[in-house]
KENU-274632 format. One record per residue: residue number from 0; residue in three letters; x, y, z of N, C-alpha, C, O in turn. Coordinates in Angstrom, 3 decimals. Example, Ala and Ser with C-alpha at 12.3 -4.5 7.8 and 13.67 -1.06 7.14 Angstrom:
<nodes>
[node 0; 'ALA'; [13.190; -5.690; 7.800]; [12.300; -4.500; 7.800]; [13.200; -3.300; 7.800]; [14.236; -3.319; 8.465]]
[node 1; 'SER'; [12.850; -2.250; 7.080]; [13.670; -1.060; 7.140]; [12.900; 0.030; 7.870]; [13.409; 1.138; 8.039]]
</nodes>
This chain:
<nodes>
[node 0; 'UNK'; [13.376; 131.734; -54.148]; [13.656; 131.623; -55.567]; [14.883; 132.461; -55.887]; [14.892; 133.644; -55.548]]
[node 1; 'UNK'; [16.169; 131.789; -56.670]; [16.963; 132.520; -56.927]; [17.043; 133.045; -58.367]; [16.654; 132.523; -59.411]]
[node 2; 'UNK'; [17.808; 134.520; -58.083]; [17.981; 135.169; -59.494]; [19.553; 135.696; -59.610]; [20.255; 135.901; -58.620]]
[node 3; 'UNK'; [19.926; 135.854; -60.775]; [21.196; 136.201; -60.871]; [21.155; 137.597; -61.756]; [20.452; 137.951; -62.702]]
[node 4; 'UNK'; [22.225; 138.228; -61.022]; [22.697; 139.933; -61.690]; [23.946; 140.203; -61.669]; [24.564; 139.827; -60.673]]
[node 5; 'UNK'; [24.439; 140.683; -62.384]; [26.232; 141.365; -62.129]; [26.362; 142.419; -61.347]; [25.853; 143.518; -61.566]]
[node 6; 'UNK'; [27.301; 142.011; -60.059]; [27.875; 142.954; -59.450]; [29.073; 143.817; -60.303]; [29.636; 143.261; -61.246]]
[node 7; 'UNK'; [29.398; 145.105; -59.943]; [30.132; 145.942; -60.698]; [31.087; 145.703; -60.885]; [31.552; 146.550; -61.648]]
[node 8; 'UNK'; [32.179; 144.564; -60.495]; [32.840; 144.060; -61.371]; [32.831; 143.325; -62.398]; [33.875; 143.034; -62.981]]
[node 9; 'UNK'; [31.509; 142.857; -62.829]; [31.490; 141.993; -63.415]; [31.065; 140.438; -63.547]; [30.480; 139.717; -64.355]]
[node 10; 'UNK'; [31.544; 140.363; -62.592]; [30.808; 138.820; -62.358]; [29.959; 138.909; -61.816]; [29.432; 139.884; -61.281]]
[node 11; 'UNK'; [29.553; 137.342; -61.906]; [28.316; 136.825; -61.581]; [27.967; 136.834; -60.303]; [28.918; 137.000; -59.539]]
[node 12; 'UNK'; [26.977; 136.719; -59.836]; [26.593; 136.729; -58.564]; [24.916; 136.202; -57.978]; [24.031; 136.724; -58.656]]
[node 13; 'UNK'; [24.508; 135.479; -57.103]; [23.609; 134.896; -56.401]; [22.921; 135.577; -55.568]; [23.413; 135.803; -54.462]]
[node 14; 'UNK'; [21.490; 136.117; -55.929]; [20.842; 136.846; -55.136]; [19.710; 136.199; -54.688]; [19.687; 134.987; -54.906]]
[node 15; 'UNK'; [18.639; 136.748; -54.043]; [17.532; 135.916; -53.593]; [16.881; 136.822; -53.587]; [17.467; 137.904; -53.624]]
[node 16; 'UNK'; [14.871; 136.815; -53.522]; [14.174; 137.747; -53.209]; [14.450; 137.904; -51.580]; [14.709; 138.995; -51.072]]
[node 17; 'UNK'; [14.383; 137.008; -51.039]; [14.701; 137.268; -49.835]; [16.014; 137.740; -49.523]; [16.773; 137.877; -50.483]]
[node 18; 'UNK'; [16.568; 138.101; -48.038]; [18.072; 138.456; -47.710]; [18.614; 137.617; -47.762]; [17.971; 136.576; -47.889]]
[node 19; 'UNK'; [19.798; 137.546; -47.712]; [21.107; 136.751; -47.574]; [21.405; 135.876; -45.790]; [22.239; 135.036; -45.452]]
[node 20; 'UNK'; [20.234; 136.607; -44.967]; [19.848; 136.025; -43.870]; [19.287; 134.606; -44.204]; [19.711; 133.482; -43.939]]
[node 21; 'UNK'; [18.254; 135.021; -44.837]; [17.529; 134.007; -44.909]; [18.370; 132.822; -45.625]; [18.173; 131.698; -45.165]]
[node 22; 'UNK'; [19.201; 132.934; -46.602]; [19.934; 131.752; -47.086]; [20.408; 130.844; -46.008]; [20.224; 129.627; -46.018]]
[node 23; 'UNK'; [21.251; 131.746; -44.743]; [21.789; 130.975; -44.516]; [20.799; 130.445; -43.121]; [21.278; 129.664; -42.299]]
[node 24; 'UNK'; [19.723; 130.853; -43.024]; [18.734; 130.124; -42.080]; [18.663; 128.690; -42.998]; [18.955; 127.551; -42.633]]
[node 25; 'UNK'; [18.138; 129.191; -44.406]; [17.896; 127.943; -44.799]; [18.874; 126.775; -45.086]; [18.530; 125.602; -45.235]]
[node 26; 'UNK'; [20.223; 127.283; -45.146]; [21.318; 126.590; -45.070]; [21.577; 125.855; -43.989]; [22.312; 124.889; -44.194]]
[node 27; 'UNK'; [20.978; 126.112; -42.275]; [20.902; 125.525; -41.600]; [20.253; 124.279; -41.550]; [20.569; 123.177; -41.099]]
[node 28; 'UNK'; [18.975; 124.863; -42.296]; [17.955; 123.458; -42.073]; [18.320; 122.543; -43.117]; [17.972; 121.376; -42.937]]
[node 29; 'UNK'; [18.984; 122.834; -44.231]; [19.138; 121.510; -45.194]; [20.683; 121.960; -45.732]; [20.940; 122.855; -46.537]]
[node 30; 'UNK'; [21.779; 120.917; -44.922]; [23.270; 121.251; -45.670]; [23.415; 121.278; -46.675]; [24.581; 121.492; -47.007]]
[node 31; 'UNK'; [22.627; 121.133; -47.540]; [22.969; 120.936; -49.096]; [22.759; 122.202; -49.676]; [23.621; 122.418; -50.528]]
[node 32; 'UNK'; [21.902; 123.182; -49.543]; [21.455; 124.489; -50.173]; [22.158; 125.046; -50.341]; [22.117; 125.588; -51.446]]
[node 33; 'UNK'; [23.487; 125.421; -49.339]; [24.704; 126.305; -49.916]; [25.156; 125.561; -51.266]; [25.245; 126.127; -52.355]]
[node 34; 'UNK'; [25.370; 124.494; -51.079]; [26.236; 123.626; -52.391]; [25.253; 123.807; -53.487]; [25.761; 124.057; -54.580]]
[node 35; 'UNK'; [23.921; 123.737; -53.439]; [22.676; 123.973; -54.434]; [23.503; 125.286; -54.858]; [24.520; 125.347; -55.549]]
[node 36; 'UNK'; [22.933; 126.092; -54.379]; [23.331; 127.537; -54.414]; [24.569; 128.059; -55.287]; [24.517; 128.845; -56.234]]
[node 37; 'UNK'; [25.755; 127.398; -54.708]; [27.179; 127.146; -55.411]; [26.706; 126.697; -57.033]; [26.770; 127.481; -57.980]]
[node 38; 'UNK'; [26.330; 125.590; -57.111]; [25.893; 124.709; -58.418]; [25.528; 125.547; -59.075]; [26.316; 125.874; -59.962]]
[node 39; 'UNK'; [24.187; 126.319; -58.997]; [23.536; 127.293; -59.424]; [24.106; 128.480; -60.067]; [23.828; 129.222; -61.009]]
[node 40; 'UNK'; [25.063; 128.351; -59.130]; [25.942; 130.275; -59.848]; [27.204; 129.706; -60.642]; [27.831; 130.373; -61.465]]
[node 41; 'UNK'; [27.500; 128.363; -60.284]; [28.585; 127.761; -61.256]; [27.855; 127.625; -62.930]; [28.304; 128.055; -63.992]]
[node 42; 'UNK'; [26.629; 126.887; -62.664]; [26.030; 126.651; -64.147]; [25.921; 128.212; -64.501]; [26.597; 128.701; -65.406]]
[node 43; 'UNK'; [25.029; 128.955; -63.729]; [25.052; 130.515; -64.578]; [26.227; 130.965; -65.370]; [26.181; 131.271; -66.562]]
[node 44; 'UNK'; [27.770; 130.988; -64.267]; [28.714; 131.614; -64.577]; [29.029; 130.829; -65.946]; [29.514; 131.519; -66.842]]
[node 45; 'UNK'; [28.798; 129.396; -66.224]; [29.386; 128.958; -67.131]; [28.560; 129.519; -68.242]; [29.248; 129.942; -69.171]]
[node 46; 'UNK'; [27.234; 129.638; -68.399]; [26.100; 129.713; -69.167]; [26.602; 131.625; -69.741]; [26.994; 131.953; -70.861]]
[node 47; 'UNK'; [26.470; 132.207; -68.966]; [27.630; 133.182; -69.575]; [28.496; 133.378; -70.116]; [28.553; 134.267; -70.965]]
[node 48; 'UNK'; [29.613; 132.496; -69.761]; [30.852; 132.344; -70.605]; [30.667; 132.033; -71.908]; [31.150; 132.631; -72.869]]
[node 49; 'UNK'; [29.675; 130.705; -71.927]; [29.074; 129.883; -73.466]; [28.690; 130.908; -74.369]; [29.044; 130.930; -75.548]]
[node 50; 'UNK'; [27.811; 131.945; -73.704]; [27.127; 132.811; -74.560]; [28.287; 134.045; -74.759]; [27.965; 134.932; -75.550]]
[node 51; 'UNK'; [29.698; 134.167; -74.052]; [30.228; 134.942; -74.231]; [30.945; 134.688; -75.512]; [30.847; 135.377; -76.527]]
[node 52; 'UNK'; [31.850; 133.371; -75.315]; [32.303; 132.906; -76.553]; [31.673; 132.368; -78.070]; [32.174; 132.161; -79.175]]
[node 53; 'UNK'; [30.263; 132.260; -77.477]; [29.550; 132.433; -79.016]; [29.575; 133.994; -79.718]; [30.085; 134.349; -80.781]]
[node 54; 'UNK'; [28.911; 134.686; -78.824]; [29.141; 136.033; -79.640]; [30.430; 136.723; -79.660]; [30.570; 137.880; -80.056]]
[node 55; 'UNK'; [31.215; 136.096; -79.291]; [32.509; 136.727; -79.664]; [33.271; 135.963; -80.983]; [34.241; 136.467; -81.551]]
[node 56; 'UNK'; [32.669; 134.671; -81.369]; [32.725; 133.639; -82.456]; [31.545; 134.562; -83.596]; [31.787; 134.818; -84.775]]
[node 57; 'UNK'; [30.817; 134.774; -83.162]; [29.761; 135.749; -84.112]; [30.259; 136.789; -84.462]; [30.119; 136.926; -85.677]]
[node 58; 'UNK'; [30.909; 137.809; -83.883]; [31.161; 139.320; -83.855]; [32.694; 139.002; -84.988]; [32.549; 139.526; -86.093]]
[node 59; 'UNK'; [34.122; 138.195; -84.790]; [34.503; 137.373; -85.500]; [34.172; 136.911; -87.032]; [34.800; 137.139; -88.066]]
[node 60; 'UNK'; [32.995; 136.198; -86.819]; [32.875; 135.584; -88.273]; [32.510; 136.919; -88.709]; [33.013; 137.290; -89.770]]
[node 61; 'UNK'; [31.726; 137.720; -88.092]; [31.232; 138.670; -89.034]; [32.000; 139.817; -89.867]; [31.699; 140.387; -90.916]]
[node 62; 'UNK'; [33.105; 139.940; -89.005]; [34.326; 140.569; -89.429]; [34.944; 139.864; -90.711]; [35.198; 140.508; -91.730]]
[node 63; 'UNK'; [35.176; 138.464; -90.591]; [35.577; 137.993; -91.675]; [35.030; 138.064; -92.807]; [35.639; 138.302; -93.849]]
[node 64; 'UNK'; [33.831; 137.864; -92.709]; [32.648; 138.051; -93.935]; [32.838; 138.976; -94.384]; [32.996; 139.054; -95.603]]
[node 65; 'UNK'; [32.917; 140.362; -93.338]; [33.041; 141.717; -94.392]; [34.300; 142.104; -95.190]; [34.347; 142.631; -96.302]]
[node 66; 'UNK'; [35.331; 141.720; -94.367]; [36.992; 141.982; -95.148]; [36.438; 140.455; -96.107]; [37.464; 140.529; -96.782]]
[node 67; 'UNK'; [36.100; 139.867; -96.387]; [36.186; 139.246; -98.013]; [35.141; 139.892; -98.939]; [35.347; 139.803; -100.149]]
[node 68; 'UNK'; [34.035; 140.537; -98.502]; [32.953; 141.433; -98.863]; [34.204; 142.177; -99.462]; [34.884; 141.646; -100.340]]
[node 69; 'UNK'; [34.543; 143.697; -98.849]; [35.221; 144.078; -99.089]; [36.433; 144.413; -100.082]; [36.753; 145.378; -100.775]]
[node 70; 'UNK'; [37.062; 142.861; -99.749]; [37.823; 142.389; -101.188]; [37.286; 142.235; -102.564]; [37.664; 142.699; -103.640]]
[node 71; 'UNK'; [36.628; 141.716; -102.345]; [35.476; 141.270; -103.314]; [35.048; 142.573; -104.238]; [35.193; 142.623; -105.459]]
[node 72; 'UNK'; [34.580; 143.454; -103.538]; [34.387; 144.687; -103.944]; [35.544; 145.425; -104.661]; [35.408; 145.834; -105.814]]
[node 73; 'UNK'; [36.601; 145.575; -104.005]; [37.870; 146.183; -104.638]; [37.912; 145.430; -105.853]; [37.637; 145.915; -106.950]]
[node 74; 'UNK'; [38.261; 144.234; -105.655]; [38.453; 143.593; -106.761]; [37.482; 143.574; -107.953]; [37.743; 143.043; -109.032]]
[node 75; 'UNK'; [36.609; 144.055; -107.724]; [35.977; 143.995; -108.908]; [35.209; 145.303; -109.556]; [34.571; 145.474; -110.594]]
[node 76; 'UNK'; [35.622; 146.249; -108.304]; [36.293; 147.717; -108.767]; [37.585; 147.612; -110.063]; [37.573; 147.922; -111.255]]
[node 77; 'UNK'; [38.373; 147.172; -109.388]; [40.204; 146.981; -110.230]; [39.712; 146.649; -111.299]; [39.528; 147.526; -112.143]]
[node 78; 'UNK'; [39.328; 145.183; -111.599]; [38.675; 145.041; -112.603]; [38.043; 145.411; -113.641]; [38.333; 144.967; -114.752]]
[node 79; 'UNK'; [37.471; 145.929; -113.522]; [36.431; 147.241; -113.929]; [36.954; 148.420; -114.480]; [36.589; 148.915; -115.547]]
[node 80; 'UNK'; [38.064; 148.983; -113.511]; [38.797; 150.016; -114.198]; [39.935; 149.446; -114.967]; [40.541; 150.256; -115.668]]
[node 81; 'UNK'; [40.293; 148.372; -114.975]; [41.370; 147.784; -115.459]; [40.681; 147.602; -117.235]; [41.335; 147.850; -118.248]]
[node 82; 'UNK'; [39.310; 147.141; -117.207]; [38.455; 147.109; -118.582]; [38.509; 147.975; -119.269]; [38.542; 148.059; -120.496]]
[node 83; 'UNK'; [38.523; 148.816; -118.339]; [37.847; 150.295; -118.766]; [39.027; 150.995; -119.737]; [38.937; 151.329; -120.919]]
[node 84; 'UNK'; [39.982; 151.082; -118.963]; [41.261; 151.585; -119.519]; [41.790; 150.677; -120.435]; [42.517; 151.155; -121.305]]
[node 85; 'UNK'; [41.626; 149.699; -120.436]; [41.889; 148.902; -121.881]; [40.933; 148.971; -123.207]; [41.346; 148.794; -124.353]]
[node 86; 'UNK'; [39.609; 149.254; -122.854]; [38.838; 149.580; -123.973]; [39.165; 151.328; -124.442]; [39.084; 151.709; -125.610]]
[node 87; 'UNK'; [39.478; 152.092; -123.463]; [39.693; 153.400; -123.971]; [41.213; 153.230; -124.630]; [41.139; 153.907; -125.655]]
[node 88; 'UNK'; [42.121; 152.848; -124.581]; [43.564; 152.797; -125.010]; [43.263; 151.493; -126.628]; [44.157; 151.226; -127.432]]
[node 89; 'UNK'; [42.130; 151.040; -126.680]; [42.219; 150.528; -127.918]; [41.398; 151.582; -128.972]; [41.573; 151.716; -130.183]]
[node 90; 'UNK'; [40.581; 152.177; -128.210]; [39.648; 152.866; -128.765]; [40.376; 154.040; -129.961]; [40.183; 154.486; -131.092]]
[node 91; 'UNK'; [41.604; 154.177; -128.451]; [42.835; 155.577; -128.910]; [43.520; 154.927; -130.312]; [43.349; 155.410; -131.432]]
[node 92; 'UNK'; [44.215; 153.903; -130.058]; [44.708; 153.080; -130.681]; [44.309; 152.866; -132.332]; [45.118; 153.111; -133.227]]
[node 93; 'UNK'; [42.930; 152.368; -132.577]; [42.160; 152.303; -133.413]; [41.721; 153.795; -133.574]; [41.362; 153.659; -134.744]]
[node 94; 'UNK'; [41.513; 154.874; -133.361]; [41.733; 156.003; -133.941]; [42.825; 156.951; -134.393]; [42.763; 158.104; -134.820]]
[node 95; 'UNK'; [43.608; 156.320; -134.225]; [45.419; 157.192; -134.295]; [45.593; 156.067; -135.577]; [46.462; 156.515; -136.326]]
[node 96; 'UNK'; [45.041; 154.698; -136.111]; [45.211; 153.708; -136.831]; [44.069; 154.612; -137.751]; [44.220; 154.372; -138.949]]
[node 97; 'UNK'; [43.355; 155.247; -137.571]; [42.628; 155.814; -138.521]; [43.128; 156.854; -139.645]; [43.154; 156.959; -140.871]]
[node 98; 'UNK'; [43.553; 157.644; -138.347]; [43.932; 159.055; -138.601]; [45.518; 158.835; -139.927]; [45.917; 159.302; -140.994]]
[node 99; 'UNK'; [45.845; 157.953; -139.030]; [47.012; 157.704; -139.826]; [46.843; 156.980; -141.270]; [47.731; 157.401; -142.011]]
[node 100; 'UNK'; [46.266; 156.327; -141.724]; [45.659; 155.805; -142.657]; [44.962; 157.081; -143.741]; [44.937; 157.110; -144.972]]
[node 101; 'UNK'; [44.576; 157.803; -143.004]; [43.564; 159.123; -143.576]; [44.445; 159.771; -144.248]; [44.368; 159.929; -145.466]]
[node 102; 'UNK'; [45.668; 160.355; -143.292]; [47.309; 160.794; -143.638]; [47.557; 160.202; -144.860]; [47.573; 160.931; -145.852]]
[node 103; 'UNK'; [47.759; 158.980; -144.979]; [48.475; 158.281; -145.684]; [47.913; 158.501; -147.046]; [48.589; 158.292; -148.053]]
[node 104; 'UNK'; [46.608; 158.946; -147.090]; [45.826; 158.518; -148.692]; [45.758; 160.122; -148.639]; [45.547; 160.637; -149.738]]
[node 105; 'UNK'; [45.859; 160.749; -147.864]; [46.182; 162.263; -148.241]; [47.172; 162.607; -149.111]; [47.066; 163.286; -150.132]]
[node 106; 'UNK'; [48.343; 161.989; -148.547]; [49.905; 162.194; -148.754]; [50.000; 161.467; -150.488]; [50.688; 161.857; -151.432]]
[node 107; 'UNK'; [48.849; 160.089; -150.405]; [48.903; 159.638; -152.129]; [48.319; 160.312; -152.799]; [48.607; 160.144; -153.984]]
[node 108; 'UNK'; [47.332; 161.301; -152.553]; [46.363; 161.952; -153.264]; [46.876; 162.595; -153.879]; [46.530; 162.675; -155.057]]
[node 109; 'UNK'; [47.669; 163.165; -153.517]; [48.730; 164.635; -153.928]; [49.472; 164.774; -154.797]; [50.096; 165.829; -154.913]]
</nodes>
């Protein structure tokens, strides 16, 4: 029965519970098992890759999601202070429109 593990470089690789003797005993008795064997670590290696480029398509989107998160946020920070400072500068506005008015009926009073 075969299993697959990464050797320390990295790739993929074809192991057996048994030794690597024994493969190729059994490679004797039926020519096809090496090529089995081959097949086997080809589908793995690919089956890796698939799952490499999905989560690297995942890790990706997720990045994107957050820089518009992000934006999103600023922007409606800006916003916000942009309100803010327009309601305090009318507020000013409409009290200097007071004051001055107050002035004014002072100045007739007199």
């Amino acid at each position: 029965m075969s299993t697959h593990d990464r050797s320390s470089n990295g790739t993929a690789r074809t192991t057996t519970h048994e030794s690597l003797d024994d493969d190729l005993v059994e490679a004797q008795k039926d020519p096809d098992y090496l090529k089995l064997l081959k097949q086997l670590d080809d589908t793995y290696n690919q089956k890796v890759e698939e799952s490499e480029l999905r989560r690297q398509h995942e890790v990706s989107s997720i990045r994107h999601w957050c820089r518009v998160e992000r934006q999103e946020i600023h922007k409606t920070y800006n916003n916000a202070v942009k309100n803010e400072r327009q309601r305090i500068k009318k507020e000013i506005l409409e009290k200097i429109a007071y004051l001055e008015a107050e002035m004014e009926a002072l100045k007739n009073s007199e």
